[in-house]
C-alpha positions as CSV (number, residue, x, y, z in Angstrom):
1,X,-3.8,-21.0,0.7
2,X,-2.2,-19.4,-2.3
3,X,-4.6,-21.5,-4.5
4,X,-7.6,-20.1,-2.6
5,X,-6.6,-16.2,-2.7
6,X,-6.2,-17.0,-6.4
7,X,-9.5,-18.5,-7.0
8,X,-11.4,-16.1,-4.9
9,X,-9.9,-13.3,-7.0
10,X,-10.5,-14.9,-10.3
11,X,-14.6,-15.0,-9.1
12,X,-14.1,-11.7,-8.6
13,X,-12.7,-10.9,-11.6
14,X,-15.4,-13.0,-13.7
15,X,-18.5,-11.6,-12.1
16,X,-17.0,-8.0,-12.8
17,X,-16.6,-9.2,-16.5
18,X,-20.0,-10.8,-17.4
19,X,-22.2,-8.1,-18.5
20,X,-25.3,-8.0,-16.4
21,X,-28.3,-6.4,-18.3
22,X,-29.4,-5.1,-15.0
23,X,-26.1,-2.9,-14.9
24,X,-25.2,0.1,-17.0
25,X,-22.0,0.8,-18.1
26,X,-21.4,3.6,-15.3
27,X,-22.9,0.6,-13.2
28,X,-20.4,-1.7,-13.7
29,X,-17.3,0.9,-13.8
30,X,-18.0,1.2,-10.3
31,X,-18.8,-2.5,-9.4
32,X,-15.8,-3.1,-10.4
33,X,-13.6,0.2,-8.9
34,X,-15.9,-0.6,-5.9
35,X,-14.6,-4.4,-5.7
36,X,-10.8,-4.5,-6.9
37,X,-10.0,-0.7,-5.9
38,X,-10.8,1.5,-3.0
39,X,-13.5,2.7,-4.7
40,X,-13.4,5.4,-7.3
41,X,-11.7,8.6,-7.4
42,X,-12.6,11.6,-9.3
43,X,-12.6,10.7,-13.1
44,X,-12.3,7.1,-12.5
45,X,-15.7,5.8,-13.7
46,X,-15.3,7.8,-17.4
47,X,-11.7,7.0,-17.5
48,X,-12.5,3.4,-16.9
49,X,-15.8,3.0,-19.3
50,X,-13.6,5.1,-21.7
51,X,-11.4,1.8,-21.9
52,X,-13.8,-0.8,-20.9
53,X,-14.3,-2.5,-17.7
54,X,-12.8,-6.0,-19.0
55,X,-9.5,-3.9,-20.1
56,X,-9.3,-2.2,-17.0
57,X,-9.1,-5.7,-15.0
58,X,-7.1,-6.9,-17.8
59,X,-4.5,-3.8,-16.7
60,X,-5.2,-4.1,-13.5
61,X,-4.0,-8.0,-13.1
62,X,-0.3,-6.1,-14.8
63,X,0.5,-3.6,-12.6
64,X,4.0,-3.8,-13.5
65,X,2.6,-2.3,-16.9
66,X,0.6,0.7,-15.1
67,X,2.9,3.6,-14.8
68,X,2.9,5.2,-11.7
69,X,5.3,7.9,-11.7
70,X,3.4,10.8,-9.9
71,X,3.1,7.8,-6.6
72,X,6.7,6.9,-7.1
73,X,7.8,11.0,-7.3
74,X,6.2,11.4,-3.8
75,X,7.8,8.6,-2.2
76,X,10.8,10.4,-2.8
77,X,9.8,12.8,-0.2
78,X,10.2,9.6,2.2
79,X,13.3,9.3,3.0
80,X,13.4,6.5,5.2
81,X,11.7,4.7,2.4
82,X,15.0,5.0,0.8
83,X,17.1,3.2,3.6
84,X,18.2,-0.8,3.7
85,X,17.0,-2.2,7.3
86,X,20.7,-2.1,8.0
87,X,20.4,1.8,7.8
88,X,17.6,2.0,9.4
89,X,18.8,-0.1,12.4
90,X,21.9,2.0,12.9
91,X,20.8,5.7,12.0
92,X,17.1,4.8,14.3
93,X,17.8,2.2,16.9
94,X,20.9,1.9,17.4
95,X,21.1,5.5,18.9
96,X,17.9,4.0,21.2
97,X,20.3,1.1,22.4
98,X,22.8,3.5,23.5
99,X,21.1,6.0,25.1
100,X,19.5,3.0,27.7
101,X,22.9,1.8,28.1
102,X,24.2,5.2,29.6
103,X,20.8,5.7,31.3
104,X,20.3,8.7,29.7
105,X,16.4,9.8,29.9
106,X,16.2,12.6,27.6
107,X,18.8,11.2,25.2
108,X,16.4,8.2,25.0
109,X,13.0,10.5,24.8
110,X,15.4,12.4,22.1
111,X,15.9,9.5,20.0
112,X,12.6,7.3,20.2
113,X,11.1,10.8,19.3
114,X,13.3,10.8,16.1
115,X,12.5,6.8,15.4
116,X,9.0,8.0,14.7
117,X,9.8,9.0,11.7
118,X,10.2,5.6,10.3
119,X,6.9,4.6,11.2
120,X,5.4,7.9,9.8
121,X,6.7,7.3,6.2
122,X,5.3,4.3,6.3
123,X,2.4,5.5,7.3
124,X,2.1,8.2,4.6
125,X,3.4,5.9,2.2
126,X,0.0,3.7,2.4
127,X,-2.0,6.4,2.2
128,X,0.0,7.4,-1.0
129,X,-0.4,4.3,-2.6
130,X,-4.1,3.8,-1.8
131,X,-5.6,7.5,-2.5
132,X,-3.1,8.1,-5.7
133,X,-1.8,5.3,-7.2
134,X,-3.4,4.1,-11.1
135,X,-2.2,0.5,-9.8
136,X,-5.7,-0.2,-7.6
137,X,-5.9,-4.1,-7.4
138,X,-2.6,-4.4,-6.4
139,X,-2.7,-1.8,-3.4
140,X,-5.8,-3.5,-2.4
141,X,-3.7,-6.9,-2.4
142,X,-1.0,-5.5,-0.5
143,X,-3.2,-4.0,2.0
144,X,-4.9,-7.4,2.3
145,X,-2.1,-9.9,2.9
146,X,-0.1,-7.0,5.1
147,X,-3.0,-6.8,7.6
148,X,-3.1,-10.9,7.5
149,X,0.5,-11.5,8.3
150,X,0.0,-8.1,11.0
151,X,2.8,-6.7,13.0
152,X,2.0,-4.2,15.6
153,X,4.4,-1.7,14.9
154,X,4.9,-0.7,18.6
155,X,6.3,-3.6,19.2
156,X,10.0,-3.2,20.5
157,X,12.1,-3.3,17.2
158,X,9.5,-4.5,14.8
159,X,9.2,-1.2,13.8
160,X,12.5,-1.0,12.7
161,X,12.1,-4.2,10.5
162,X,9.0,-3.0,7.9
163,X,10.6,-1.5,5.3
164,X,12.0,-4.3,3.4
């Protein structure tokens, strides 16, 4: 399985790079932010013609060498983001567990209500990474394999279990 993902990307990757005398340069900026992005942003043809669509890719296959500090400053504003499951299970469910032991209705509303929030920054922190971050191809590979391997986040706990 792993083999294929890798050599459908790399076809990818090669038909972005061989120059197509039926593409200009703005052409194939956005073939290739179209293909191994979300599409562009603002700016993103130019800055990407500006270094050359095969050095883009070239970055793009590193994102470990992409800084990304303005993405990673706003995840700061997620504080569940922060947690260990372990955390999360004690500070989110556990108070969920408790209040359906003592039967307590609003105690329970109360605390699912304030359980949200876990699912929330997750939420946000997709859109984050896909609108904002420089590191394109990988958000697009972490949005593909996470809606392969799917959990439905309403489901019981699970949502307590997606941070890691």
């Amino acid at each position: 399985m792993r083999r294929l993902a890798l050599a459908s990307i790399a076809l990818v990757l090669l038909a972005a790079l061989k120059p197509s005398s039926q593409l200009t340069e703005p052409q194939r900026a956005l073939h290739a932010l179209n293909r191994l992005a979300f599409g562009p942003r603002p700016g993103d043809i130019d800055k990407v013609m500006a270094i050359g669509v095969a050095e883009w890719i070239n970055q793009q296959l590193h994102p470990e060498t992409i800084p990304d500090r303005a993405v990673e400053a706003r995840l700061q504003n997620l504080p569940t983001l922060r947690m260990t499951n372990a955390d999360i299970m004690h500070e989110f469910y556990a108070p969920i567990v408790q209040a359906r032991r003592e039967r307590e209705t609003d105690q329970i509303k109360d605390a699912q209500k304030k359980s949200r929030e876990v699912v929330e920054d997750l939420v946000s922190q997709r859109i984050i990474r896909a609108t904002e971050s420089d590191r394109q191809l990988n958000e697009v590979m972490v949005d593909f394999w996470f809606n392969h391997f799917n959990v439905f986040v309403g489901k019981g706990i699970d949502r307590f279990m997606l941070t890691s």
